[in-house]
C-alpha atoms as one frame of an Amber mdcrd trajectory, in Angstrom:
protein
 122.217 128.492 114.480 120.638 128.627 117.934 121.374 125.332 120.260 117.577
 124.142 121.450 118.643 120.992 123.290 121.601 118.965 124.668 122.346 115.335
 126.204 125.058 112.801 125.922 123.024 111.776 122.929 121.777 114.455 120.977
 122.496 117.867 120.170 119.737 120.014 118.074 119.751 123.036 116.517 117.205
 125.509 114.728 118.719 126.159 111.943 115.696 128.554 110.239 118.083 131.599
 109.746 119.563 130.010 106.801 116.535 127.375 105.973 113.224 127.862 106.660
 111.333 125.554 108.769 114.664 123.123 109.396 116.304 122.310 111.933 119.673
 119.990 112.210 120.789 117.155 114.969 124.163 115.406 115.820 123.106 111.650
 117.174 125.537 110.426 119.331 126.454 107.188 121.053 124.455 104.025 120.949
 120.807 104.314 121.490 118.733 101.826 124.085 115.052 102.289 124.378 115.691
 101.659 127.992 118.273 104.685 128.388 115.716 107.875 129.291 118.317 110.267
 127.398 117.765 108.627 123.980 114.353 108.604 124.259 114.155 112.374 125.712
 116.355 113.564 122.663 113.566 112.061 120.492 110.945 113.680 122.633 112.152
 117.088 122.433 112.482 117.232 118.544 109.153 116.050 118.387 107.687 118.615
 120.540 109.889 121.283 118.598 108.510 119.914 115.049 104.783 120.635 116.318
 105.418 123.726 118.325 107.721 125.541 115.626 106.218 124.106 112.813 109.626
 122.268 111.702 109.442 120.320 107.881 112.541 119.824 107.350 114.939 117.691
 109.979 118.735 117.199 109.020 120.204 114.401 111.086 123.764 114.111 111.357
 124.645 110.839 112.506 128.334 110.682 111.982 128.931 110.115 115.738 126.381
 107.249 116.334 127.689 104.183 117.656 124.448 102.219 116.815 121.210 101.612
 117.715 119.385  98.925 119.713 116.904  96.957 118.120 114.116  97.920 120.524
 114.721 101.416 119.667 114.136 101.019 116.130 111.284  99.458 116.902 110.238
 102.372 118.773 111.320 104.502 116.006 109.200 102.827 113.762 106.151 102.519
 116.092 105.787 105.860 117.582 108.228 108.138 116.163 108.174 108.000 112.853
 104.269 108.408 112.486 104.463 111.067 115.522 107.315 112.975 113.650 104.450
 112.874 110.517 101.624 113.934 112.848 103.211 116.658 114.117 104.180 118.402
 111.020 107.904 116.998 109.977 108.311 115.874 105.374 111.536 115.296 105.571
 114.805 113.774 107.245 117.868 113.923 105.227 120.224 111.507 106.920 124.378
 112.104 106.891 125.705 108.852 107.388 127.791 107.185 110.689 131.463 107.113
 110.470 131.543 103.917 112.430 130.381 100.533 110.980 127.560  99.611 113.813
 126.140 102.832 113.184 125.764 102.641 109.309 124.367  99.028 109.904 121.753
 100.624 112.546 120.914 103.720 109.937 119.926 100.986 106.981 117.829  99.545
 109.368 116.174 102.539 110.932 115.480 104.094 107.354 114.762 100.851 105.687
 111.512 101.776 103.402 109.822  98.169 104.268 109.990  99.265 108.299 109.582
 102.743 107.753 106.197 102.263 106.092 104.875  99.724 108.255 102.890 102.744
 110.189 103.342 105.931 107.788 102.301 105.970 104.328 104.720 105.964 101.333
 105.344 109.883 100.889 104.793 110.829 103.877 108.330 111.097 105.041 111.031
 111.500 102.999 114.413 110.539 104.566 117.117 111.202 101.818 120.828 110.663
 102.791 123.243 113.672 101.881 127.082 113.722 101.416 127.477 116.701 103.421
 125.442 118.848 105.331 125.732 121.886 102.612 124.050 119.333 100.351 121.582
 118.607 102.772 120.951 122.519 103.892 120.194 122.622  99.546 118.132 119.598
  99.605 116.020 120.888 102.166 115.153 124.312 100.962 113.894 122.477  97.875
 111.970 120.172 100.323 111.131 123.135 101.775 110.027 125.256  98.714 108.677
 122.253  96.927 106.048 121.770  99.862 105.256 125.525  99.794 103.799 125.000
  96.360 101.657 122.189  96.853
């Protein structure tokens, strides 16, 4: 696991030693579209999707606070379909241990928002128990996509 990034808000690793074109992120804090850091943290795993050719991202949000409705927006308006365009299947989601943050997850992954600018199948954002479940759940993302 090799650390590609750090700020007060994100953390993200490549992980493609033990699976293949993944990598995994801690989110942390409460995200503003206003606060340059959150949106940076975004920035740089998109540029690593499209330079490294990344499928697979496991986001591990157990130490976000929440999330700002104008960020979702912006999640839903440019990252999401950027994320697509540039080459990412899947984000498998471990859940917030605070109550703001599992509130802010429902609404950043809810399917209705989440397709209002990507297709249906496009991007598949599972949740996982535990991140060995979601290392497993990606190689089959992973391997699944490799056939098709």
């Amino acid at each position: 696991m090799k650390k590609i990034f750090e700020n007060k808000h994100t953390e993200i690793y490549d992980i493609r030693d033990e699976v293949p074109h993944t990598v995994f992120a801690y989110w942390k804090g409460y995200l503003i579209h206003s606060n340059p850091e959150a949106i940076e943290a975004c920035e740089q795993s998109l540029d690593y999707f499209k330079k490294e050719n990344i499928k697979v991202m496991i986001s591990d949000h157990v130490y976000l606070e929440g999330a700002a409705v104008p960020f979702l927006e912006w999640l839903h308006d440019y990252y999401f379909p950027k994320a697509v365009e540039n080459g990412l299947k899947a984000e498998i989601v471990l859940d917030s241990e605070h109550a703001i943050g599992k509130i802010s997850l429902d609404l950043m992954y809810d399917e209705q928002d989440l397709h209002k600018k990507i297709k249906k199948g496009e991007l598949f954002t599972p949740k996982a128990e535990n991140l060995d479940i979601a290392k497993k759940m990606a190689q089959k993302i992973i391997a699944d996509s490799m056939m098709a």
